[in-house]
Structure formats: structure tokens, C-alpha cells
Backbone bond lengths (Angstrom), bond angles and torsions (degrees), N, CA, C in turn:
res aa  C-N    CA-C-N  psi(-1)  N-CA   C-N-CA  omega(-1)  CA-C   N-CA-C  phi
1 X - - - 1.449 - - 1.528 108.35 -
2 X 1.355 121.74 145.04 1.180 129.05 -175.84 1.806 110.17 -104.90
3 X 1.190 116.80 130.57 1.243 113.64 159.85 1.406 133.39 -120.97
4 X 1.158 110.69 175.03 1.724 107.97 178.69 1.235 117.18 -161.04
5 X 1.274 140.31 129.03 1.587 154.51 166.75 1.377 117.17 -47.43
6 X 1.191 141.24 90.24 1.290 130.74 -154.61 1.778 91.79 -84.15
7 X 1.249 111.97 -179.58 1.865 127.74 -169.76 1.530 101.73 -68.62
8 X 1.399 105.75 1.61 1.913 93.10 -173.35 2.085 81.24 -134.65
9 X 1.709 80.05 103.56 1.731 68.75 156.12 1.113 139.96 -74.48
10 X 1.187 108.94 146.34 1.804 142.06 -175.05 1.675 107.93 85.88
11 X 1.498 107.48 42.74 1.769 117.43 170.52 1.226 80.74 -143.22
12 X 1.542 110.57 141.82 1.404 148.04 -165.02 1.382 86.71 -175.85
13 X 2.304 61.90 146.42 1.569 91.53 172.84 1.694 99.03 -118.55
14 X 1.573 119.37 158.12 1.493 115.99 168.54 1.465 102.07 -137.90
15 X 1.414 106.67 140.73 1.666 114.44 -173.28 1.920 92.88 -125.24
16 X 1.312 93.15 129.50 1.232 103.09 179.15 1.620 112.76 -83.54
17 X 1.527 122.44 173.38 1.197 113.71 147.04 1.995 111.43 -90.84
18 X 1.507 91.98 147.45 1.414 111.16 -177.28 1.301 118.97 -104.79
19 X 1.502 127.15 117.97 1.367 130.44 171.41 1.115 138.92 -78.79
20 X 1.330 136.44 55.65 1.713 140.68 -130.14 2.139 94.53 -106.31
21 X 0.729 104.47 123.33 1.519 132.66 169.21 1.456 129.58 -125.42
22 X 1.662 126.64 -176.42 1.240 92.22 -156.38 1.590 101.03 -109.73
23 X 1.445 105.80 33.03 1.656 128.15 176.70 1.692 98.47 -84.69
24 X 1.431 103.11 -53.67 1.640 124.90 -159.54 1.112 134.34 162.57
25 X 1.288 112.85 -125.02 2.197 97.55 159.60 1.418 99.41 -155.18
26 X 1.227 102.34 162.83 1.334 115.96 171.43 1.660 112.06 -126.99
27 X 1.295 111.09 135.75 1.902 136.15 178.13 1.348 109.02 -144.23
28 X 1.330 75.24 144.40 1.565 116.09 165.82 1.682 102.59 -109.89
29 X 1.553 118.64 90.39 1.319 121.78 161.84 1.701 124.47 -49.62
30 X 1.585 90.94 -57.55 1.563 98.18 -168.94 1.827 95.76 -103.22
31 X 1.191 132.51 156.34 1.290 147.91 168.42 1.649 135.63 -151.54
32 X 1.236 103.67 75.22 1.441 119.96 -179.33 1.521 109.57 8.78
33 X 1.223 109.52 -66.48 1.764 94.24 -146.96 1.533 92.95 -119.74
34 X 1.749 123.36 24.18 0.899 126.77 129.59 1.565 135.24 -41.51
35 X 1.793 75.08 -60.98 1.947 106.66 -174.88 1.582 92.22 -59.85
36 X 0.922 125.88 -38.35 1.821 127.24 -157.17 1.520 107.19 -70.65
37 X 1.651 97.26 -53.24 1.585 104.52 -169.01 2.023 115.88 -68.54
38 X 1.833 102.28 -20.64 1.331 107.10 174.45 1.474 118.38 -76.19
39 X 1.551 93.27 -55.12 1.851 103.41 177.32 1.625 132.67 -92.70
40 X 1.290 99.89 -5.81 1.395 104.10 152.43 1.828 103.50 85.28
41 X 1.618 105.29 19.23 1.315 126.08 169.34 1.376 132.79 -168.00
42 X 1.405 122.34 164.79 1.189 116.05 179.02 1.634 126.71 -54.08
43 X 1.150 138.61 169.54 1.341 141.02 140.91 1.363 119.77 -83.93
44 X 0.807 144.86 107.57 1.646 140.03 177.98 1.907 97.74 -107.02
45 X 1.276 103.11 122.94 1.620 115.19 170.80 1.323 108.98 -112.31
46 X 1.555 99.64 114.64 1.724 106.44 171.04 1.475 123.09 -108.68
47 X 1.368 103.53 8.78 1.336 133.16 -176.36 1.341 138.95 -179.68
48 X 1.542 109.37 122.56 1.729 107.36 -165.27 1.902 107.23 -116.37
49 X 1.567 106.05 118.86 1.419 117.56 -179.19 1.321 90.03 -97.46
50 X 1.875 91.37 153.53 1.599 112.50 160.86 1.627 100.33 -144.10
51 X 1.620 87.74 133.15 1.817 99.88 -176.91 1.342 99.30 -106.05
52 X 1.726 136.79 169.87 0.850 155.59 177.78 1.744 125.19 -143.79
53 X 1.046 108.49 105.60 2.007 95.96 -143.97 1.736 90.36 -109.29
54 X 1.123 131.39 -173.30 1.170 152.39 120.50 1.736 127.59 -82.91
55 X 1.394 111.40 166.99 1.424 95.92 -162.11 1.883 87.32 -80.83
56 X 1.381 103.76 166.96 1.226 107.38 -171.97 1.955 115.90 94.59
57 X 1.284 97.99 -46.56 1.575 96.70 -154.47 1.927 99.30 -65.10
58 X 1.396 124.99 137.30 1.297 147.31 167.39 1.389 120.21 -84.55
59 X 1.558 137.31 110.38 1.422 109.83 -174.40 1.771 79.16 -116.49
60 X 1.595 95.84 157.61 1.636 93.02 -179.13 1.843 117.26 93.56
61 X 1.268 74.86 167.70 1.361 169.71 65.24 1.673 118.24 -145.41
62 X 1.246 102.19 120.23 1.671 102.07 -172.64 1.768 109.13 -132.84
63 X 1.309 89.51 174.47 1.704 102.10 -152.86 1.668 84.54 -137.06
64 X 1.036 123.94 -161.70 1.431 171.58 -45.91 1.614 139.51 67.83
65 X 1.375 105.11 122.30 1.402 121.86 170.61 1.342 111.77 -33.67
66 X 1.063 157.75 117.41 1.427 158.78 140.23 1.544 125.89 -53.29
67 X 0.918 148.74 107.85 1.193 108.53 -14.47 1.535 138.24 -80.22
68 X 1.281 149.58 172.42 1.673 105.90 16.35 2.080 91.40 -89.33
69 X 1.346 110.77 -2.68 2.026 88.06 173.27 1.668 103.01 89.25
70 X 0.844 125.90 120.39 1.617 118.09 149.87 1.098 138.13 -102.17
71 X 1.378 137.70 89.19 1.288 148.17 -172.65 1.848 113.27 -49.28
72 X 1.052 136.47 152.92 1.521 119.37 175.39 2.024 96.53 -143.37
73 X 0.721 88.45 159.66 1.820 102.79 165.59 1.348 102.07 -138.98
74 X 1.585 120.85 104.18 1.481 133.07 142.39 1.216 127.75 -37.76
75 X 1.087 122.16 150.53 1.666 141.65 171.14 1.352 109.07 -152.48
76 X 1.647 122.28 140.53 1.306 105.55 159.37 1.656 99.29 -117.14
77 X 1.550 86.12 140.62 1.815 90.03 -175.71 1.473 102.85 -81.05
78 X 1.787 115.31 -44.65 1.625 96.35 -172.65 1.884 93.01 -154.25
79 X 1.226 88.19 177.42 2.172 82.48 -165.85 1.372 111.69 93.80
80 X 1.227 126.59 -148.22 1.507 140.33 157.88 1.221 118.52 -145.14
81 X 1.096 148.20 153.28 0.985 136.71 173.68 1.886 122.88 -162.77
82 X 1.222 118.25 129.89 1.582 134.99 -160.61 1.688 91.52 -89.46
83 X 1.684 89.65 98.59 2.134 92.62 172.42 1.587 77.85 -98.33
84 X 1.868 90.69 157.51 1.262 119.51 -174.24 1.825 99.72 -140.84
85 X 1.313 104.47 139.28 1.815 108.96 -171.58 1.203 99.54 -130.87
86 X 1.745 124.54 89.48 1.412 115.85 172.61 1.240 128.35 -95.02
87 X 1.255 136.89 128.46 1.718 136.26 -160.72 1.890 96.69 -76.79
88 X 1.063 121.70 105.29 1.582 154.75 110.62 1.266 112.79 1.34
89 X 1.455 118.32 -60.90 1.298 109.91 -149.40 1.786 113.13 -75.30
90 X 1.026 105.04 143.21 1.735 121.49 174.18 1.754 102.09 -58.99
91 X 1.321 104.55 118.29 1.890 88.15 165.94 1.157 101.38 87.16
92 X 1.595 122.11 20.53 1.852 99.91 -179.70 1.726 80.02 -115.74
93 X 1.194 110.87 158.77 1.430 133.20 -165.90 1.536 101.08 -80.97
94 X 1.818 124.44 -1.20 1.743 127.24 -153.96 1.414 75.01 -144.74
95 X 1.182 139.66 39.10 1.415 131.80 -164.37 1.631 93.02 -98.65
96 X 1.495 107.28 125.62 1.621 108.96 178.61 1.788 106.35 94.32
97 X 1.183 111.65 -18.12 1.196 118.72 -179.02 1.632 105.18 -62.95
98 X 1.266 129.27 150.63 1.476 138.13 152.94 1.841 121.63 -121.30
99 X 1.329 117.03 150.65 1.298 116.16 157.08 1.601 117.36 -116.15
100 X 1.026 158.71 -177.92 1.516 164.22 172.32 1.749 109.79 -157.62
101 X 1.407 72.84 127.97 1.805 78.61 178.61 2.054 96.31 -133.77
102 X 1.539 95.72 149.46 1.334 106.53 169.10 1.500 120.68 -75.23
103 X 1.287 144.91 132.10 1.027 151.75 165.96 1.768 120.89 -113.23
104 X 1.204 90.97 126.24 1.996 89.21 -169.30 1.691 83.15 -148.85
105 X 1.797 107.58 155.01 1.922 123.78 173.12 1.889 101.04 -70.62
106 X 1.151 135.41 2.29 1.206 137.10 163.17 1.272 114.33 -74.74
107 X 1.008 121.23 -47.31 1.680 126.60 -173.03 1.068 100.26 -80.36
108 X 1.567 114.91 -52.35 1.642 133.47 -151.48 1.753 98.32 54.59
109 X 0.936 124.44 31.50 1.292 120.46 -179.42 2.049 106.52 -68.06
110 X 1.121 119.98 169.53 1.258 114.80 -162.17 1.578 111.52 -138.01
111 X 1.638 122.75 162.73 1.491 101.25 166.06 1.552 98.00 -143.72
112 X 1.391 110.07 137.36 1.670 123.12 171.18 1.335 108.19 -104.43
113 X 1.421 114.88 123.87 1.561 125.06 159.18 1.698 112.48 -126.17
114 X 1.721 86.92 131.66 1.395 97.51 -176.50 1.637 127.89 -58.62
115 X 0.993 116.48 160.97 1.602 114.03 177.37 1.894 105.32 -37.27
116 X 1.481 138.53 139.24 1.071 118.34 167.81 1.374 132.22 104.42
117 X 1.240 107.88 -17.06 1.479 142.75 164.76 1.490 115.39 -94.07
118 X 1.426 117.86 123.72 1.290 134.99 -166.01 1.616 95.32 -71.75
119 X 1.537 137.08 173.07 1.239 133.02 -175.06 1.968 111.76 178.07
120 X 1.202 91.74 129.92 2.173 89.90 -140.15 1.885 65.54 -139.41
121 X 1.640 120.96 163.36 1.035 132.77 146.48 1.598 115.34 -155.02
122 X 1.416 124.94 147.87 1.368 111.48 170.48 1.912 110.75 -123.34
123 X 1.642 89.71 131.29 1.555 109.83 -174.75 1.752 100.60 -48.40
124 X 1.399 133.07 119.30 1.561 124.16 168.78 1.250 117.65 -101.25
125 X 1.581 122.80 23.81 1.128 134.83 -175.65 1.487 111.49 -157.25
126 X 1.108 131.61 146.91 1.404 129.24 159.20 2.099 127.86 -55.45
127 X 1.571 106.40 138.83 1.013 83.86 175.25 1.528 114.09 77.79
128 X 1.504 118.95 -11.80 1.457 112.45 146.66 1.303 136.65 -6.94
129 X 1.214 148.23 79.11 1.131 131.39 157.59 1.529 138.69 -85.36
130 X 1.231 137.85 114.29 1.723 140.68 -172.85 1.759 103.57 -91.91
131 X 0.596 116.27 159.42 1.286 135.85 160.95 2.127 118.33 -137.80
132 X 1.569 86.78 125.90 1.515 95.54 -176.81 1.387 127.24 -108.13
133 X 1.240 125.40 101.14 1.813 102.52 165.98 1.196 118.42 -99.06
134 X 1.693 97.78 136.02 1.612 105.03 -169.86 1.670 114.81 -120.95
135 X 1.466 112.13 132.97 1.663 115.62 -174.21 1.783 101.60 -39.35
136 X 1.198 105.69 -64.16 1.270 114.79 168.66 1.398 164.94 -105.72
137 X 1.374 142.84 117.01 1.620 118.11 -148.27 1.335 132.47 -72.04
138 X 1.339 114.04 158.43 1.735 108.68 -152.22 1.842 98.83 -67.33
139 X 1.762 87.47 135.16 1.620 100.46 -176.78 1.761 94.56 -98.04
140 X 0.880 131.97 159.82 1.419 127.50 166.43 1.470 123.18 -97.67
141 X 1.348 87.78 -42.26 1.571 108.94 157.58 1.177 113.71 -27.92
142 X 1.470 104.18 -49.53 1.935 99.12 -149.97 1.220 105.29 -128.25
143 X 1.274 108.99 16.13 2.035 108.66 169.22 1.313 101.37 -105.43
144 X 1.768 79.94 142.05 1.767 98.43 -171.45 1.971 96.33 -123.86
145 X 1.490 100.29 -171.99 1.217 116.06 -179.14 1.426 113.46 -150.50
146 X 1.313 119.66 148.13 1.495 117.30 151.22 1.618 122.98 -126.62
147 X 1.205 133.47 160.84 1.509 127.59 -151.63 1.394 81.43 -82.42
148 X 2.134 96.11 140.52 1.058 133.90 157.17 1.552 110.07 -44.42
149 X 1.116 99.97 -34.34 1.660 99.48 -146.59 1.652 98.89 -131.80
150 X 1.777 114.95 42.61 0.777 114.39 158.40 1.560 131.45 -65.43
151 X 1.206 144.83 92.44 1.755 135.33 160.76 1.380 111.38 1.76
152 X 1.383 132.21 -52.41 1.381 122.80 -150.78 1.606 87.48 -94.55
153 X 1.242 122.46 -24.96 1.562 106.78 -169.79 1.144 108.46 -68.00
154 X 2.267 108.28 -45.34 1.783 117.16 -145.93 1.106 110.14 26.16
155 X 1.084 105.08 99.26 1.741 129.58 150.92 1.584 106.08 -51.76
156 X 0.935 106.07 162.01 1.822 101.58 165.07 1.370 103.46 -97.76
157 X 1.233 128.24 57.80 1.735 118.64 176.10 1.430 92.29 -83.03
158 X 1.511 109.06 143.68 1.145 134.04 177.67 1.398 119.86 -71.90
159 X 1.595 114.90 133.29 1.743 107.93 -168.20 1.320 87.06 -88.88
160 X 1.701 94.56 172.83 1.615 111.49 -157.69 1.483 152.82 57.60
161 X 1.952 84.23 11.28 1.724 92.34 163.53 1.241 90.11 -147.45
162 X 2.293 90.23 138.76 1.122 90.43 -179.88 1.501 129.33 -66.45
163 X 1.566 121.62 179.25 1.574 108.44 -175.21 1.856 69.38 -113.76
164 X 1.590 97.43 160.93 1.426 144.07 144.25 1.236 115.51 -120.55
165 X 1.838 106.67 122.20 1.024 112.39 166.26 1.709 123.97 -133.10
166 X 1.127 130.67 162.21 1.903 121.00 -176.48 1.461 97.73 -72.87
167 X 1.392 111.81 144.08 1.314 131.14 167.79 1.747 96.35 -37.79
168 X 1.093 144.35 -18.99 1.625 145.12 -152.42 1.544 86.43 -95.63
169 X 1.350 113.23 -60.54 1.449 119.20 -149.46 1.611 109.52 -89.66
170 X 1.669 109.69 -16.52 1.385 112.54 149.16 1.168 123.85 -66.84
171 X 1.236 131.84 -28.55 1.331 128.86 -159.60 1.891 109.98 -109.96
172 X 1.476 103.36 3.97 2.072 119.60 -176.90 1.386 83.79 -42.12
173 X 1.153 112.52 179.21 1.529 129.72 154.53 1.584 114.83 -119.61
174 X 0.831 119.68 139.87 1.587 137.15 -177.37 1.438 96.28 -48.93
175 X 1.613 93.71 149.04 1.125 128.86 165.09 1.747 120.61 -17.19
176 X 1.445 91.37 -75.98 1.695 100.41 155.31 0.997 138.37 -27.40
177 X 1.550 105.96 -57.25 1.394 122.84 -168.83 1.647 103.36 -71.74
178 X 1.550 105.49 -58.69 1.260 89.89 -163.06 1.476 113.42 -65.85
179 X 1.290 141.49 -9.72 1.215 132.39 164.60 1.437 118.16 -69.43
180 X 1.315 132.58 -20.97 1.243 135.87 -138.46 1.742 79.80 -116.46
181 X 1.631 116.94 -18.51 1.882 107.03 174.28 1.690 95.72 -114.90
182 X 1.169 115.55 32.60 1.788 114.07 151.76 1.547 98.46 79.62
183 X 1.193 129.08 26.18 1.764 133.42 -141.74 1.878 87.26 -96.00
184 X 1.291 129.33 -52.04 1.582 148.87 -146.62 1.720 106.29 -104.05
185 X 1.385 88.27 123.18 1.479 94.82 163.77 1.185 142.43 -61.39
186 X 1.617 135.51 163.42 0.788 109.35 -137.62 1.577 92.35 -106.07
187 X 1.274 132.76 -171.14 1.529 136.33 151.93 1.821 119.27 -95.56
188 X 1.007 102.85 134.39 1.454 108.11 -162.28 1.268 97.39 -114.83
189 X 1.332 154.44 14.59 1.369 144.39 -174.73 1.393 119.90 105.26
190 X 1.021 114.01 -25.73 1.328 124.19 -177.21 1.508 128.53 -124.54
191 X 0.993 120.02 -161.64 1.745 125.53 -156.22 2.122 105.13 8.87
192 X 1.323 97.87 -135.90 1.753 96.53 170.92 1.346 134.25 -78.15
């Protein structure tokens, strides 16, 4: 498996090798001591989501309370789909910064963001499916959001398809805002 440090530390991407025959293919998305030898720790999964989008639909960008943070590792099982990992944190020097990576079941290529890191994706195909493992299970309490479709962020969403988004993720408050009502974690010295 191949990995790589994307421009916002503690977001990685990992591309597996793919076994394609004339059955189908076989992967290994996630790989323990892959994940270990790139990031320099375990994965612990206390919970596994699966989304199902239409093309267009945006989920995100959402966070977690810090602590305890929810870390996730992406997959897209089928569709395509543009994950996006924006740094959240108050006080990080990449603060406002984003990266975007493509995700499609050809690559099976993958994306890890650390606890603390904001995380938004938009379905570019119908019938999208992601698959998530997350350090920790969804609190309601303590998941937050900031607008997709903030100006100061620009996302790279692609012109000429429409976006769908949940009444939740229309209504986030910007970047600004949510820092300016105590909403974003903080930066502690490390990762982004």
C-alpha cells in the first residue's frame, strides 16, 4: 500500500494495490500496519458509516468536539466522489486551509483525517457510495459543522452540477462565524 501526507498535516491519502480479474477485484482498503508505519499510530474503529448520495449531494463539512475528536478513513465503494479535509482548528498556522482528493472503486484509493479536521465531500456521480471508519461513534451532542459553501473557504465544488445539501449543512455558519461563537477546536502544537 502506498501512502502520502497530504499539505495539511494529519490528512493522508492511502492507495492500495488492486486485484482485478475477470470475476472482479479484490482490496484491501484499510491495512493495519500500513496505517501504522505511515502515521505513526494505530487505527482504532469504534464505528463504521455507509453513505449513499446522489450526484450533486454535499455532506459537510463537519467536525467533532475535541476532545475526544473523530478521526474517519474514507473509502468510496462505488460513484466518485471529491473528499475534502479542511483544518478547523483555531491557532493552527494551515487554519482555513483545504486539500481535495478524488475518490472512485478503481483506485480504491482512500483518505485519513485526524481527529479535529473538518471533512465535507461531494457525490460526482449517482448512487455514490463512501464508506467511513471512525475512532469514535457519532455523538450528537458534539458534532458540529461549517458552511459548505462558505466564500472565504471556496471549496473546489465543481460548476455545473447542482449541489444538494441537508437543511443542517445549509444552514452551518461560516468559517468566521463559527470561530467567532467558540464552535472550533483548538490547535495544540501539533498536526494542522
Amino acid at each position: 500500500m502506498k501512502a502520502r501526507e497530504l499539505g495539511i498535516p494529519g490528512a493522508w491519502v492511502f492507495e492500495p494495490e488492486v486485484f482485478p480479474d475477470r470475476r472482479g477485484l479484490f482490496v484491501a482498503p484499510f491495512q493495519g500496519p500500513a496505517f501504522r508505519e505511515a502515521v505513526g499510530a494505530d487505527f482504532v474503529t469504534r464505528q463504521s458509516n455507509v453513505s449513499v448520495s446522489a450526484a450533486g449531494v454535499v455532506r459537510g463539512v463537519h467536525f467533532a468536539d475535541v476532545p475526544p475528536g473523530q478521526a474517519k478513513y474514507v473509502t468510496c465503494l462505488s460513484g466518485r466522489l471529491l473528499d475534502v479535509v479542511v483544518v478547523v482548528r483555531v491557532g493552527s498556522p494551515t487554519f482555513g486551509r483545504w486539500e481535495a482528493v478524488e475518490l472512485d472503486p478503481a483506485s480504491m484509493r482512500s483518505v485519513y483525517l485526524s481527529a479535529g479536521l473538518g471533512h465535507a465531500f461531494l457525490a460526482l456521480e449517482e448512487a455514490t457510495t463512501a464508506s467511513y471508519l471512525c475512532s469514535e461513534p457519532y455523538n450528537p451532542a458534539g458534532e458540529r459543522g461549517i458552511s459548505p459553501l462558505d466564500p472565504a473557504l471556496a471549496l473546489p465544488w465543481p460548476a455545473g452540477l447542482p449541489l444538494v445539501l441537508s437543511d443542517k449543512d445549509r444552514e452551518a455558519p461560516t468559517l468566521a462565524r463559527a470561530q467567532a461563537a467558540g464552535l472550533l477546536p483548538r490547535w495544540e502544537g501539533r498536526g494542522a
